[in-house]
N, C-alpha and C positions, 0 to 999 in steps of 0.2 A: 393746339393752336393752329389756325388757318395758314396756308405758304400763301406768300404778297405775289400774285401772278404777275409776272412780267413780261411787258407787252414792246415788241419792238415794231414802230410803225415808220413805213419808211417812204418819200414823197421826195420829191424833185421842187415843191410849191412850199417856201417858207406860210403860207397864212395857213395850210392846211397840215400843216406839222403844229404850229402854234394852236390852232385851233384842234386837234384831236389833244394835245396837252391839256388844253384847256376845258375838255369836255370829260377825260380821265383819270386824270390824275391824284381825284379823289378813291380813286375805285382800285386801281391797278397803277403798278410802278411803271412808268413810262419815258421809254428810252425813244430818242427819235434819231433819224438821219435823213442826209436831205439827198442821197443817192447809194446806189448800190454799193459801191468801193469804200464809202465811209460807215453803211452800215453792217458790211464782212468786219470790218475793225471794229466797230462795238459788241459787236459777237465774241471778238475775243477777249473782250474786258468785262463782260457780263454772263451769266445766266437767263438766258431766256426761255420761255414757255412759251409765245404764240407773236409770231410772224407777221405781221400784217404790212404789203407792200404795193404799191399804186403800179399798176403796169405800165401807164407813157409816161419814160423817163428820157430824158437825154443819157447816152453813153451805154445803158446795160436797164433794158425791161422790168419789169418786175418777173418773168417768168426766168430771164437770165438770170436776174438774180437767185431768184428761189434754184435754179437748176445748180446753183455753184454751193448756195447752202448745204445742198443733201448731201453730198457727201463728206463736210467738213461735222456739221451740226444738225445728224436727222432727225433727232428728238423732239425738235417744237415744233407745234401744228402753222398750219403757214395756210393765210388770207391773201387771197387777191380782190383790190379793191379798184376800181377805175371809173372814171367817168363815160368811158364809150362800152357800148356796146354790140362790142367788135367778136363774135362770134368765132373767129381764130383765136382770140387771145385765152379766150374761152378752153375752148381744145387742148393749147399748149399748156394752160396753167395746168389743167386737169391730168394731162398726159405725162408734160415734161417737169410742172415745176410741184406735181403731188399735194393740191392746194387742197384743205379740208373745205374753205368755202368760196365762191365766186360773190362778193357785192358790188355794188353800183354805187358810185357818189349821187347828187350827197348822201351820205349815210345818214341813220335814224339812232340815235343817241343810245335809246334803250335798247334798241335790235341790235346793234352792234354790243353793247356789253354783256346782252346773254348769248351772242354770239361768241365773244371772247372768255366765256364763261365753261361755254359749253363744250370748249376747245382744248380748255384748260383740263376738262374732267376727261376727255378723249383720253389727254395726254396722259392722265393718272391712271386708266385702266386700259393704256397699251404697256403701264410701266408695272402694275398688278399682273398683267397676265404674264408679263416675259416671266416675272419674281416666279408663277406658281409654275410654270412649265421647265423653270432650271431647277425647283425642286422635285418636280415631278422625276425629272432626268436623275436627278441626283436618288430618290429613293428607289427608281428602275433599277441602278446601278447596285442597291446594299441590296437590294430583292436577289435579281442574278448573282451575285455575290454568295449569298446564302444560301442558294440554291445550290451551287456548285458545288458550296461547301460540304451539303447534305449529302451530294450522289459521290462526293469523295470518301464519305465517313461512310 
């Protein structure tokens, strides 16, 4: 059975929350906030897989934002989405707020869901590889183990 990706997008613009609801919601569970501070609180009442947040906000950015996620919630892949393009904001998301993608408003319906698609599958094969390298650690350890064993017998 496929997991239902859950998509938290987060805007300061009530038409452009209603309207990413409205374009989604078939496809992905969709969680919204209409700023930073109310959407750390839906973080804590949900599961999320991919991040998607507008950079000009009144009160805390979308890179502010993103920067206070990481280390509460680093697991989901995290969109910055804006309508300017403001070459700082650019930078920061990249640097400070670890954004898998930089888009521009308005967004394109279908680019954006294989966008949140392909975010999603990021997320599943950064959570495969951690799996195969704590057993890899784990069979290093019965190896040495064994080893020891041998030069003690």
């Amino acid at each position: 059975m496929l997991e239902t990706i859950c998509v938290l997008y987060v805007d300061d613009e009530e038409n452009n929350l209603l309207a990413f609801k409205a374009a989604f919601r078939r496809d992905f569970q969709v969680i919204t906030a209409i700023s930073g501070a109310e959407a750390l609180e839906k973080l804590k009442e949900h599961e999320v897989h991919v991040i998607i947040t507008d950079q000009r906000m009144p009160g805390m950015t979308g890179v502010e934002f993103l920067q206070k996620v990481i280390p509460l919630y680093p697991d989901p892949i995290r969109i910055l989405l804006t309508g300017y393009s403001d070459i700082n904001a650019v930078i920061d998301a990249i640097n400070k707020g670890e954004v898998y993608r930089y888009l521009t408003k308005p967004w394109d319906n279908e680019f954006l869901k294989t966008t949140i698609r392909q975010a999603h599958e990021v997320l599943h094969l950064r959570a495969e590889n951690e799996r195969l390298v704590d057993e890899l650690k784990r069979a290093n350890e019965q190896l040495e183990f064994y080893l020891r064993q041998k030069l003690l017998s």
